[in-house]
N, CA and C atoms of all chains as a GROMACS GRO file, in nm:
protein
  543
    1UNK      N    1   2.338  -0.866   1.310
    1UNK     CA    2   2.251  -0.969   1.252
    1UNK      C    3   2.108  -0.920   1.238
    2UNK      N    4   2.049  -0.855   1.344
    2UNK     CA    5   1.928  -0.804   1.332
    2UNK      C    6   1.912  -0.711   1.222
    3UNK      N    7   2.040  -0.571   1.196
    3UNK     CA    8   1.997  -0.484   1.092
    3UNK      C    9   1.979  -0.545   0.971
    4UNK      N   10   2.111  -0.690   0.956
    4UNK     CA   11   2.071  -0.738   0.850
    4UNK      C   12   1.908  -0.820   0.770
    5UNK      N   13   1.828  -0.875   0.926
    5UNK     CA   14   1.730  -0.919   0.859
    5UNK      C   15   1.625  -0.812   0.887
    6UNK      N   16   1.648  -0.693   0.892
    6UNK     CA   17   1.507  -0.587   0.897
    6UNK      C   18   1.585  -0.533   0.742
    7UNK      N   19   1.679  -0.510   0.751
    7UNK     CA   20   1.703  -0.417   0.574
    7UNK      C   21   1.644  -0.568   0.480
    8UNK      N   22   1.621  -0.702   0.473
    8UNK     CA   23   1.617  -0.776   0.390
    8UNK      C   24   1.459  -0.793   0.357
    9UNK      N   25   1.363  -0.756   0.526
    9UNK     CA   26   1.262  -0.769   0.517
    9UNK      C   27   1.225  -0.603   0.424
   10UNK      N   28   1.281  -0.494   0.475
   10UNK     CA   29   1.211  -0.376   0.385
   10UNK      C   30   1.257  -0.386   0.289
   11UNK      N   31   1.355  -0.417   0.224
   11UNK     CA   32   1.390  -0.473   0.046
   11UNK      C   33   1.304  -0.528  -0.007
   12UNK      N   34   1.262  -0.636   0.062
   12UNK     CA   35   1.165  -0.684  -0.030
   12UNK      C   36   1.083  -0.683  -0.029
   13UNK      N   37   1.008  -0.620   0.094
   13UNK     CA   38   0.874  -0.533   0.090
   13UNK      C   39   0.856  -0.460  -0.038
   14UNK      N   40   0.964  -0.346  -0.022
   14UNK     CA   41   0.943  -0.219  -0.159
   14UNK      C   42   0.971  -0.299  -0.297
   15UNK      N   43   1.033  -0.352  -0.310
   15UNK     CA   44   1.067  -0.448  -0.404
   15UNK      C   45   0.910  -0.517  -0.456
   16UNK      N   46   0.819  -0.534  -0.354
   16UNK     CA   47   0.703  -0.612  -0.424
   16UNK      C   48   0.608  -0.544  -0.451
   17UNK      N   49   0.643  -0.375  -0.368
   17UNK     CA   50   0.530  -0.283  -0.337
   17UNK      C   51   0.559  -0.210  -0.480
   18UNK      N   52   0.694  -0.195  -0.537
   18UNK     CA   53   0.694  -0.141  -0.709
   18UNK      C   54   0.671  -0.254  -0.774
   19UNK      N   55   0.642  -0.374  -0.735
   19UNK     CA   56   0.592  -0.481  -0.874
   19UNK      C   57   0.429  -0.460  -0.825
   20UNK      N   58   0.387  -0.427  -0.774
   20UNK     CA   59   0.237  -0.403  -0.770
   20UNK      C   60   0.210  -0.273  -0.839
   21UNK      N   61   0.273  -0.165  -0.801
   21UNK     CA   62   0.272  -0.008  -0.911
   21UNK      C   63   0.318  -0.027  -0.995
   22UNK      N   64   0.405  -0.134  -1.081
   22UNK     CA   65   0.404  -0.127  -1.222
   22UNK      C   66   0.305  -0.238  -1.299
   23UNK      N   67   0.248  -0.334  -1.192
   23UNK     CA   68   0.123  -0.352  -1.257
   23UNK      C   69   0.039  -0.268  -1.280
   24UNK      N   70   0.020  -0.183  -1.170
   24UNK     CA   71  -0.123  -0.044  -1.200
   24UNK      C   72  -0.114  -0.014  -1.342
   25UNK      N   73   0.057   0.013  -1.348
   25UNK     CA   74   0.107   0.105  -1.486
   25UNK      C   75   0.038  -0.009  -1.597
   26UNK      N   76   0.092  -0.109  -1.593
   26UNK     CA   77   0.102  -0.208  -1.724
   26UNK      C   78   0.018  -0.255  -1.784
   27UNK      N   79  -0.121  -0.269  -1.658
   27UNK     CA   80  -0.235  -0.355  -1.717
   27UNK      C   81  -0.319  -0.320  -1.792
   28UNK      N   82  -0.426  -0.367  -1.882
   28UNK     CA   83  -0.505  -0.316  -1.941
   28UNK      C   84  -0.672  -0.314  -1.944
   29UNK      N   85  -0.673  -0.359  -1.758
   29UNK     CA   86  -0.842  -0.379  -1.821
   29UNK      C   87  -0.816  -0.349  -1.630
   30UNK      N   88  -1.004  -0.291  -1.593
   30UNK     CA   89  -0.985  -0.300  -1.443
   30UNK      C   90  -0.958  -0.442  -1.380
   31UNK      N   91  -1.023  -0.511  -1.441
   31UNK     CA   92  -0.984  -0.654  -1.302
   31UNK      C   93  -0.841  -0.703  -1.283
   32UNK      N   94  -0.799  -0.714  -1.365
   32UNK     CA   95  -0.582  -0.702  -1.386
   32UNK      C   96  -0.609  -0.599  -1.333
   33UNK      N   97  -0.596  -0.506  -1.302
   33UNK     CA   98  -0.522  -0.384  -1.205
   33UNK      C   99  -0.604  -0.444  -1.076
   34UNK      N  100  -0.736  -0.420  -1.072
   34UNK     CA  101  -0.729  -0.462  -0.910
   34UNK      C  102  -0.692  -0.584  -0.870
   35UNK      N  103  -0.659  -0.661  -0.930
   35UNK     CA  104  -0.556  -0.788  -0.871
   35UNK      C  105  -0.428  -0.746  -0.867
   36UNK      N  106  -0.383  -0.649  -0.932
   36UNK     CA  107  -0.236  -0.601  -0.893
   36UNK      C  108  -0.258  -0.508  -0.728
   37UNK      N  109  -0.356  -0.465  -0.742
   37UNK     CA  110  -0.370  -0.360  -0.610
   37UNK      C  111  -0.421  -0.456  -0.505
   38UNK      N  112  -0.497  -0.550  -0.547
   38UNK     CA  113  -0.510  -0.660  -0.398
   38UNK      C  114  -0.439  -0.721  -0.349
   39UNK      N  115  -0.346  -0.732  -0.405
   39UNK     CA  116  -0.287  -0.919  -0.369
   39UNK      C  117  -0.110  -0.835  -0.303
   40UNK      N  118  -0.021  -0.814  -0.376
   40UNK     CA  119   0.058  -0.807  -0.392
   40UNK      C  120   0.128  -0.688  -0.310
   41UNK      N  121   0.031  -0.588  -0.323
   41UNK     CA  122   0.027  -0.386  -0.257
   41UNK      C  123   0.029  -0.466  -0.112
   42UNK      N  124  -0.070  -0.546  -0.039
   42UNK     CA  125  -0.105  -0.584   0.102
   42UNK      C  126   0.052  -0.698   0.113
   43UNK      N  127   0.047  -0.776   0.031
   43UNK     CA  128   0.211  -0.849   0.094
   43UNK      C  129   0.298  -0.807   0.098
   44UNK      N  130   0.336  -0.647   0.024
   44UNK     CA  131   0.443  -0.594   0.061
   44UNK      C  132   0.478  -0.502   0.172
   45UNK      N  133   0.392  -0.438   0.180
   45UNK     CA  134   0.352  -0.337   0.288
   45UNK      C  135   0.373  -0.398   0.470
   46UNK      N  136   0.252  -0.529   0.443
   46UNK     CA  137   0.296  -0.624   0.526
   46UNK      C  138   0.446  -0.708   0.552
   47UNK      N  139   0.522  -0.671   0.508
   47UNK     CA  140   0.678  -0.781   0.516
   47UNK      C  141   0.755  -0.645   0.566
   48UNK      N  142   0.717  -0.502   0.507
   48UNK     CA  143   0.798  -0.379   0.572
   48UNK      C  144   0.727  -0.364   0.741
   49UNK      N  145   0.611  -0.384   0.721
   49UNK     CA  146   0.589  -0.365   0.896
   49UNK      C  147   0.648  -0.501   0.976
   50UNK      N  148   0.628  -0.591   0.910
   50UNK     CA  149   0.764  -0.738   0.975
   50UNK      C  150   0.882  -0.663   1.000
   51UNK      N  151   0.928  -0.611   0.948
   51UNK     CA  152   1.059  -0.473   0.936
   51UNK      C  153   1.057  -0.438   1.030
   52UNK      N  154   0.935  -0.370   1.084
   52UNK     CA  155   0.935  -0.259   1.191
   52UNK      C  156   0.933  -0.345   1.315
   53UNK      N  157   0.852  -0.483   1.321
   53UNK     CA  158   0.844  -0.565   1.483
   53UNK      C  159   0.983  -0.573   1.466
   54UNK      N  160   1.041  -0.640   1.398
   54UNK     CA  161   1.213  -0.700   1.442
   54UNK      C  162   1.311  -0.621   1.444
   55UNK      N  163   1.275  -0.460   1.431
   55UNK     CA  164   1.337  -0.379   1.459
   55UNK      C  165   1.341  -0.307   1.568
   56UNK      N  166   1.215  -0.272   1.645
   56UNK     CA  167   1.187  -0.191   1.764
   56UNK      C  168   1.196  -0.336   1.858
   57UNK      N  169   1.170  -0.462   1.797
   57UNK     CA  170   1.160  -0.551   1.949
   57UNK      C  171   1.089  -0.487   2.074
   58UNK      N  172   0.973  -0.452   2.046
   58UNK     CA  173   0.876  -0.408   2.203
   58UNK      C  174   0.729  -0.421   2.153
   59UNK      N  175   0.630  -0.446   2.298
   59UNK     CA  176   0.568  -0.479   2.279
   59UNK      C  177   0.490  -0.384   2.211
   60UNK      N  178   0.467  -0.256   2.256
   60UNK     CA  179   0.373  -0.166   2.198
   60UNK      C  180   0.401  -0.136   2.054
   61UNK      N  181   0.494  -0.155   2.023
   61UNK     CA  182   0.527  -0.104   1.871
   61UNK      C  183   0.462  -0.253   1.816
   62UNK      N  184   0.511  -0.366   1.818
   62UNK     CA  185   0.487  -0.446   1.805
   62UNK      C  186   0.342  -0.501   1.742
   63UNK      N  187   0.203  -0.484   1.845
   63UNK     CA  188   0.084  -0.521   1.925
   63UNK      C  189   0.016  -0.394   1.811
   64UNK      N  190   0.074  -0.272   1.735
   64UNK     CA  191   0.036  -0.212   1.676
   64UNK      C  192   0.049  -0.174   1.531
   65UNK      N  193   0.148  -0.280   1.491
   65UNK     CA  194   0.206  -0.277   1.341
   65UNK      C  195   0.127  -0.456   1.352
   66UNK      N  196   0.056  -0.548   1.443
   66UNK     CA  197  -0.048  -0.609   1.378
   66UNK      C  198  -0.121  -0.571   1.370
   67UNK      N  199  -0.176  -0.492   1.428
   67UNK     CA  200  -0.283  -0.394   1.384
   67UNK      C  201  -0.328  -0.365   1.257
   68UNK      N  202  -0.204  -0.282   1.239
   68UNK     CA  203  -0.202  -0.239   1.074
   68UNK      C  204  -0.234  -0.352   0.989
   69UNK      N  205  -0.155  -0.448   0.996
   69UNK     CA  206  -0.155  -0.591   0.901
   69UNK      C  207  -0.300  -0.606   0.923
   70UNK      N  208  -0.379  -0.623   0.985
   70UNK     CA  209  -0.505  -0.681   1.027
   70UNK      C  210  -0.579  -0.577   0.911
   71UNK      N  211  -0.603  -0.514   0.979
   71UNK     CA  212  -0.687  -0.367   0.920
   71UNK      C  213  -0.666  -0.378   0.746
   72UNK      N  214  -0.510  -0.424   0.701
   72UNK     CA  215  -0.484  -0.419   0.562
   72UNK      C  216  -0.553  -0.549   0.508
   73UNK      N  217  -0.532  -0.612   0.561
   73UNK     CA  218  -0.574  -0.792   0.525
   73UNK      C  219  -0.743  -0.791   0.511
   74UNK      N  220  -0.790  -0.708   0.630
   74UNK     CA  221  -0.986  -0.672   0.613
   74UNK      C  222  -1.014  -0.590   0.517
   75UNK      N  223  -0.930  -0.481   0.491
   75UNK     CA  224  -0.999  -0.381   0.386
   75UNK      C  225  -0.947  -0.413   0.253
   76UNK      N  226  -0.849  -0.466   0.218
   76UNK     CA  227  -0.823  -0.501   0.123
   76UNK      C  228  -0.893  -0.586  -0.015
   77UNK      N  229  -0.964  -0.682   0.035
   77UNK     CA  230  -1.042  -0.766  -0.017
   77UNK      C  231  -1.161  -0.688  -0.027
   78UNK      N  232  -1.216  -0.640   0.083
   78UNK     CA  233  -1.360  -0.559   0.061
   78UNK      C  234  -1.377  -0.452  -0.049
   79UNK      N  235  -1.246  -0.392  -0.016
   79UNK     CA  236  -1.277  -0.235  -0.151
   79UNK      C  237  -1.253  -0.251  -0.300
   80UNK      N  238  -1.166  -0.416  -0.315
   80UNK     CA  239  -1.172  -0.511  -0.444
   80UNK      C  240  -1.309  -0.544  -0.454
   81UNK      N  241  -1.392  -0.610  -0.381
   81UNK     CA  242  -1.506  -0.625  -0.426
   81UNK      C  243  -1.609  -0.538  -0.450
   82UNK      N  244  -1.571  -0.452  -0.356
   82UNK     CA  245  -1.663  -0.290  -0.410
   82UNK      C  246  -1.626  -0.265  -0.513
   83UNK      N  247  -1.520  -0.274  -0.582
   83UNK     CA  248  -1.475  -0.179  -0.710
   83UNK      C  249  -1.531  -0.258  -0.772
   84UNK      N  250  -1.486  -0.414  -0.793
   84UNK     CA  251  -1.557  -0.483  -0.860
   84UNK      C  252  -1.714  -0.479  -0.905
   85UNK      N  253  -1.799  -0.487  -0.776
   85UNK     CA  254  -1.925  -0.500  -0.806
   85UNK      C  255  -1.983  -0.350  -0.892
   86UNK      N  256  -1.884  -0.273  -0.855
   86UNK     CA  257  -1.958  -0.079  -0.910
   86UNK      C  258  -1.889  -0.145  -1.073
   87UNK      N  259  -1.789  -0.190  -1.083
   87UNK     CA  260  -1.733  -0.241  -1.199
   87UNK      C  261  -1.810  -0.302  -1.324
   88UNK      N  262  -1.894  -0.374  -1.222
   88UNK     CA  263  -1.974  -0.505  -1.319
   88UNK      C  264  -2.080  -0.423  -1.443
   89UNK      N  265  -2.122  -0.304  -1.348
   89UNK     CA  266  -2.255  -0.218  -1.445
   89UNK      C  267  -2.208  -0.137  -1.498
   90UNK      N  268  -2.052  -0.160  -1.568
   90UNK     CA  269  -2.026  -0.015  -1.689
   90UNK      C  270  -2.119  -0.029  -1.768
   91UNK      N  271  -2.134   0.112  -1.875
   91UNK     CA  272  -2.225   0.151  -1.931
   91UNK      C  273  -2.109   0.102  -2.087
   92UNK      N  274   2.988   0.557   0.276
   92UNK     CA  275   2.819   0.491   0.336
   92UNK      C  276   2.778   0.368   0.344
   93UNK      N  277   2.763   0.309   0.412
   93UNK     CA  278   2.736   0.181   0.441
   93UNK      C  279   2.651   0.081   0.365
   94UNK      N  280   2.672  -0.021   0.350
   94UNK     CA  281   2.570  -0.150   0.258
   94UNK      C  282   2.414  -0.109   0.270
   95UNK      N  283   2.380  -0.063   0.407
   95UNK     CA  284   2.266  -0.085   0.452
   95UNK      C  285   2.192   0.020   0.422
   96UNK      N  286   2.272   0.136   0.477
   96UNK     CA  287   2.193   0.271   0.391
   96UNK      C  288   2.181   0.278   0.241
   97UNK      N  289   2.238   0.240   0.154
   97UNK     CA  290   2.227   0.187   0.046
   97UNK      C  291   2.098   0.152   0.003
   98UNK      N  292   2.098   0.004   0.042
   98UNK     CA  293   1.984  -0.046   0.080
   98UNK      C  294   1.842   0.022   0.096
   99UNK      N  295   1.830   0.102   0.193
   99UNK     CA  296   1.790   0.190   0.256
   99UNK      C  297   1.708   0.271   0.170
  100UNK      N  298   1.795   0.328   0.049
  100UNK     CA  299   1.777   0.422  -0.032
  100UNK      C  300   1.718   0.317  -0.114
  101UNK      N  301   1.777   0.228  -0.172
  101UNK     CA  302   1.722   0.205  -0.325
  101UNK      C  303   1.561   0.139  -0.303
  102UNK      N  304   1.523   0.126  -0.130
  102UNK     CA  305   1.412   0.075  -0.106
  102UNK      C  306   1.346   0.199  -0.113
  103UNK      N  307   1.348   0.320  -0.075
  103UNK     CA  308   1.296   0.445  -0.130
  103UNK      C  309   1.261   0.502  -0.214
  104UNK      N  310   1.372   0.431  -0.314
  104UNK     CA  311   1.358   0.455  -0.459
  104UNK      C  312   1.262   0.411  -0.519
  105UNK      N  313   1.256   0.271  -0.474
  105UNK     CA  314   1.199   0.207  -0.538
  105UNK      C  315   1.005   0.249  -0.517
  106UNK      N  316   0.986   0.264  -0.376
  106UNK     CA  317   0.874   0.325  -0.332
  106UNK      C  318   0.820   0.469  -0.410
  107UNK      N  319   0.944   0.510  -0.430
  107UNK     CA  320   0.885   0.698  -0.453
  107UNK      C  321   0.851   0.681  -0.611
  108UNK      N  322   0.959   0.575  -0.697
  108UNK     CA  323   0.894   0.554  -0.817
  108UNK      C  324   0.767   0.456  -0.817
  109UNK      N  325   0.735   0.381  -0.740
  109UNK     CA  326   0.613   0.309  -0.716
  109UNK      C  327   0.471   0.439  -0.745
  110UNK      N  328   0.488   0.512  -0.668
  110UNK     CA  329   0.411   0.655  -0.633
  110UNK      C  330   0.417   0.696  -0.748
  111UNK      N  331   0.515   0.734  -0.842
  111UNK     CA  332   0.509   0.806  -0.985
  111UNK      C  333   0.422   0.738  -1.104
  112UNK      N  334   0.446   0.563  -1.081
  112UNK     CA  335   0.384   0.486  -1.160
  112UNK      C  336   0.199   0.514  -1.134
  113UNK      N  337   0.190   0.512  -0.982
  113UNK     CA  338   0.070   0.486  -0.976
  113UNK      C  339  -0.020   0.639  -0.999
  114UNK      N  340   0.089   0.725  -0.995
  114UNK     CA  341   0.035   0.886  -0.994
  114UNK      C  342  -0.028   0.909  -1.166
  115UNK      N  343   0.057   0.798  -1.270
  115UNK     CA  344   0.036   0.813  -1.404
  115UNK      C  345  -0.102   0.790  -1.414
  116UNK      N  346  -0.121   0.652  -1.388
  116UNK     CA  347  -0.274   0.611  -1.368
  116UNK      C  348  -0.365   0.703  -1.308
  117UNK      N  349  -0.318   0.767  -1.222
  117UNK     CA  350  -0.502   0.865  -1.161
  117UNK      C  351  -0.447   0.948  -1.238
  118UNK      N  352  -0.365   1.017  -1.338
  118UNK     CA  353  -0.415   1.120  -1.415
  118UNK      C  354  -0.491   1.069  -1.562
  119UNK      N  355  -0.419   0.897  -1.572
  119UNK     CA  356  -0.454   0.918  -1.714
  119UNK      C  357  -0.564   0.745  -1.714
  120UNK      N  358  -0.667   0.767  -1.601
  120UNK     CA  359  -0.722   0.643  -1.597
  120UNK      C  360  -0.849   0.653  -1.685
  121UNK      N  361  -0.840   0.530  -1.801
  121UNK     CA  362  -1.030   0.579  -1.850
  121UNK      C  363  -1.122   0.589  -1.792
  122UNK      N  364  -1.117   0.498  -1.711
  122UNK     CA  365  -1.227   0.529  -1.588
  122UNK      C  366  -1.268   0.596  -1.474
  123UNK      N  367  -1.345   0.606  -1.392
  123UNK     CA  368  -1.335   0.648  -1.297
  123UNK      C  369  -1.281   0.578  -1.162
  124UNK      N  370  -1.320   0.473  -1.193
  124UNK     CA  371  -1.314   0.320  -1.050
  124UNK      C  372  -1.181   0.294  -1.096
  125UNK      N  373  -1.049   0.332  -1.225
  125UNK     CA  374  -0.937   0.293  -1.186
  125UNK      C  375  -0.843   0.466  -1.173
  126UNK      N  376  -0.917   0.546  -1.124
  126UNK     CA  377  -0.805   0.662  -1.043
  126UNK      C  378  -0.885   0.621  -0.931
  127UNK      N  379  -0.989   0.557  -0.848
  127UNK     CA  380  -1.011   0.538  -0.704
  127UNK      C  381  -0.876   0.441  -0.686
  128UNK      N  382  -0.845   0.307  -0.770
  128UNK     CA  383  -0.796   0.232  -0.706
  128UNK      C  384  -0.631   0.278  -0.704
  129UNK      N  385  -0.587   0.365  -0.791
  129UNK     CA  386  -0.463   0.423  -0.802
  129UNK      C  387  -0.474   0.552  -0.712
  130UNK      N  388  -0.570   0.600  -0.656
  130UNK     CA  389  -0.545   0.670  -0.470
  130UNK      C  390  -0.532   0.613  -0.382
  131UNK      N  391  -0.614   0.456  -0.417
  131UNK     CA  392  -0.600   0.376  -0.286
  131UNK      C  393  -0.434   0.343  -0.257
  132UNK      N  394  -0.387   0.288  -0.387
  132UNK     CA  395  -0.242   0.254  -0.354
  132UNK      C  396  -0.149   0.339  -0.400
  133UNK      N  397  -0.172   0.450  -0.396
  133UNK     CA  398  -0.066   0.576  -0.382
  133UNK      C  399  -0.069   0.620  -0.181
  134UNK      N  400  -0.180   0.607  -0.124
  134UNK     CA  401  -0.220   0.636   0.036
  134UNK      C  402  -0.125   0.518   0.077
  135UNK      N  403  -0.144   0.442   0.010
  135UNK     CA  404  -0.058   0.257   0.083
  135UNK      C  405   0.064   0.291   0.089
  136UNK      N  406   0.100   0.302  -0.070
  136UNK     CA  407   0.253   0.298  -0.104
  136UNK      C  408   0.326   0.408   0.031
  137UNK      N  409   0.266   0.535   0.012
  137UNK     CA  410   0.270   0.642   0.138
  137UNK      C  411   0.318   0.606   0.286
  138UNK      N  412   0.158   0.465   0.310
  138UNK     CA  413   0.227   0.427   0.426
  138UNK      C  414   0.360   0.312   0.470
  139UNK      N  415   0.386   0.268   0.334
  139UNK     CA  416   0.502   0.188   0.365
  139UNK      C  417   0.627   0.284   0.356
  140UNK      N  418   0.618   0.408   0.272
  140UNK     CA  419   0.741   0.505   0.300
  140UNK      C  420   0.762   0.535   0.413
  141UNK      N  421   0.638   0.611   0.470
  141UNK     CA  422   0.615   0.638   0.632
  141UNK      C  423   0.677   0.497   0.709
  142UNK      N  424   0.693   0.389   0.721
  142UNK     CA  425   0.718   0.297   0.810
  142UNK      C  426   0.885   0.304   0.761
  143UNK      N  427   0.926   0.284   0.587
  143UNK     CA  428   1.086   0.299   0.616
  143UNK      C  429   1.127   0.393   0.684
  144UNK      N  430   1.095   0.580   0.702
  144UNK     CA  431   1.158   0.656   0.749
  144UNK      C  432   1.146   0.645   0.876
  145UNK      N  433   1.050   0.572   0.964
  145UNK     CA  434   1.003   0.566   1.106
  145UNK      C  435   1.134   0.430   1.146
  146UNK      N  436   1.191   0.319   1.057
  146UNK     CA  437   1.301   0.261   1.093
  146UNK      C  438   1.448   0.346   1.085
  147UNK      N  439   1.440   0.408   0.992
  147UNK     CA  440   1.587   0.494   0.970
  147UNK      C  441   1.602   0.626   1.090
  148UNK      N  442   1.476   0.690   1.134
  148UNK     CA  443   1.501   0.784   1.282
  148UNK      C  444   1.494   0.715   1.362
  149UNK      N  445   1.422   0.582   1.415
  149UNK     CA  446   1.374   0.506   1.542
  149UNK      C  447   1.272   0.610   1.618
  150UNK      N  448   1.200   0.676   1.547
  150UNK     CA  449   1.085   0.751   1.619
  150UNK      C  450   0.966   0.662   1.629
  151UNK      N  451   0.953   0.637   1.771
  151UNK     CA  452   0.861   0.514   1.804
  151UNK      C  453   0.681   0.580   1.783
  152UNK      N  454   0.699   0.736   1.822
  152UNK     CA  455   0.552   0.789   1.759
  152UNK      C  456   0.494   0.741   1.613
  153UNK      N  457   0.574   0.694   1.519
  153UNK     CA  458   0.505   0.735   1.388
  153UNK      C  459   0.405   0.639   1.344
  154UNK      N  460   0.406   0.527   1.452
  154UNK     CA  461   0.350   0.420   1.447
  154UNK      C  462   0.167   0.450   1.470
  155UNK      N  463   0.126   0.560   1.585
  155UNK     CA  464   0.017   0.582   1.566
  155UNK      C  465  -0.047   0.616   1.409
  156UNK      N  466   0.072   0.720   1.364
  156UNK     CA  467   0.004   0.797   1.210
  156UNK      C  468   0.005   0.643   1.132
  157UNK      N  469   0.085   0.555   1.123
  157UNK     CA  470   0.028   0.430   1.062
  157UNK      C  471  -0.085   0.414   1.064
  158UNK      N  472  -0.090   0.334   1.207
  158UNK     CA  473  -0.250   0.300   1.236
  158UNK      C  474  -0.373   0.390   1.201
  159UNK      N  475  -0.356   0.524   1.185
  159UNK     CA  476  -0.428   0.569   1.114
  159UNK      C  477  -0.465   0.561   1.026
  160UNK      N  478  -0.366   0.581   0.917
  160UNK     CA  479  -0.350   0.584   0.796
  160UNK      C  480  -0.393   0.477   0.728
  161UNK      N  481  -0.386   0.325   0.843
  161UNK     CA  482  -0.414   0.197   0.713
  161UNK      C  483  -0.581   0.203   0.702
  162UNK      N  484  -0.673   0.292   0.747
  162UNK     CA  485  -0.800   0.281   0.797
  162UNK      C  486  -0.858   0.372   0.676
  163UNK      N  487  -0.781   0.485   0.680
  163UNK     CA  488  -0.825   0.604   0.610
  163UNK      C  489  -0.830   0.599   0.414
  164UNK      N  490  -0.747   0.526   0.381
  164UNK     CA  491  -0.821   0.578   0.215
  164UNK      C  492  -0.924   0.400   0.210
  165UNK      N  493  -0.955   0.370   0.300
  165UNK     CA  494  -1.065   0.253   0.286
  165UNK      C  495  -1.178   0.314   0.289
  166UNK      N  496  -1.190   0.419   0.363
  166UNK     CA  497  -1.356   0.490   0.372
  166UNK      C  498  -1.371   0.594   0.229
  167UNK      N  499  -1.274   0.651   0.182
  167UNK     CA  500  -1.279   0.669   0.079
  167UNK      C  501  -1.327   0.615  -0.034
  168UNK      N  502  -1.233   0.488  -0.045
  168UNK     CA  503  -1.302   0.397  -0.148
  168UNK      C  504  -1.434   0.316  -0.157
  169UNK      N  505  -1.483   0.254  -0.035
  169UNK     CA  506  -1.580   0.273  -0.002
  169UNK      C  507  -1.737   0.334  -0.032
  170UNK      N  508  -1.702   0.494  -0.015
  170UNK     CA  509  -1.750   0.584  -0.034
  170UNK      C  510  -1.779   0.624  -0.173
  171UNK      N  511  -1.675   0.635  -0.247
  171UNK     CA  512  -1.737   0.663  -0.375
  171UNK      C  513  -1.755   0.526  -0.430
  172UNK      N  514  -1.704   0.406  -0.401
  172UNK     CA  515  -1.728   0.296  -0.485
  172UNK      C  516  -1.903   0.262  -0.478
  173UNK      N  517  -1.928   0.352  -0.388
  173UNK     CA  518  -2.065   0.241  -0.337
  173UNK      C  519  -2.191   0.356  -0.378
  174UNK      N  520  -2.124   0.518  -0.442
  174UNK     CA  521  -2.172   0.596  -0.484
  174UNK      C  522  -2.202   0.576  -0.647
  175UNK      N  523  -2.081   0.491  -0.700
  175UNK     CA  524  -2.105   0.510  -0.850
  175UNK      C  525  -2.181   0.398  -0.862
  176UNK      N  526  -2.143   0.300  -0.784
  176UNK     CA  527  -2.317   0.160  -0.813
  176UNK      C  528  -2.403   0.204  -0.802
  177UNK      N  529  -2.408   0.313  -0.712
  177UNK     CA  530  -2.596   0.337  -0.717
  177UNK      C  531  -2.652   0.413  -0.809
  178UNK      N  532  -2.510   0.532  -0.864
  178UNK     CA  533  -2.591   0.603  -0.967
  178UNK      C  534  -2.575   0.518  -1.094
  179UNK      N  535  -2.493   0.367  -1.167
  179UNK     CA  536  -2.515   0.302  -1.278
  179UNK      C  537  -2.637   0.208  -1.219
  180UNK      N  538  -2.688   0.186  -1.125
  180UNK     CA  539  -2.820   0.066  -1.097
  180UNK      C  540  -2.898   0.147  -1.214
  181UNK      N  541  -2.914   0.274  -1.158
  181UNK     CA  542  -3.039   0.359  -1.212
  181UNK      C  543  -3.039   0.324  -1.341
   0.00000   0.00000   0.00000
């Protein structure tokens, strides 16, 4: 029962993590791409490390794949708005 | 081979072509600020491969190189993002 809900959580991790890289591919202007790289890149990534707690079941593995989530959830938004704001003064 | 390895794979697949898509973009981006953001999520995509192969061995180390890794192409971007505002202010 467990392998089954860690293979369902990394399915559809990667599953959301190539609908975010074929936005990169598809879009046509920067702000559509960095909304494909903000939003979507961080919820998938995040549902494969859900993968990894309900797979190792311990604390240290655990206590360190929120970590990751954390760290993704803070930088994520910030380096969108950096791109953005360097964005705003094309020539 | 089993349902799961299956599975397994086509979630790989799906990742390693994720990586090809986003590899198109930093060669063929007009800009400069969209090959930063197609390194940023080629380093990502990277670390979610790194986390499937760290479930398929059960090597409980690989979890530090995560935590590394989710830190590291942020100073990057960062870095040059906050380089090319200052040289378009001018």
């Amino acid at each position: 029962m467990k392998e089954i809900i860690v293979t369902l959580f990394v399915f559809f991790g990667s599953f959301f993590t190539f609908t975010a890289c074929l936005g990169m591919y598809r879009f046509d202007d920067i702000f559509t791409r960095l909304h494909a790289s903000s939003n979507s890149l961080v919820f998938g990534i995040s549902t494969i490390l859900f993968g990894i707690i309900v797979h190792f079941s311990d604390w240290e593995v655990s206590w360190k794949s929120l970590t990751v989530i954390v760290f993704l959830l803070m930088t994520a938004p910030l380096s969108a708005h950096l791109v953005g704001k360097a964005s705003n003064y094309s020539k | 081979m089993n349902l799961i390895e299956y599975a397994y794979l086509i979630s790989k697949f799906f990742l390693f072509l994720g990586v090809l898509l986003a590899l198109y973009r930093f060669m063929k981006g007009p800009e400069p600020l969209d090959r930063i953001i197609a390194l940023d999520m080629i380093a990502i995509t990277g670390l979610g491969l790194l986390g499937i192969f760290m479930i398929e061995t059960g090597d409980k180390t690989i979890i530090d190189i995560l935590l590394i890794y989710a830190i590291l192409p942020f100073v990057g971007t960062a870095s040059l993002c906050s380089l090319i505002y200052k040289k378009r202010l001018k």
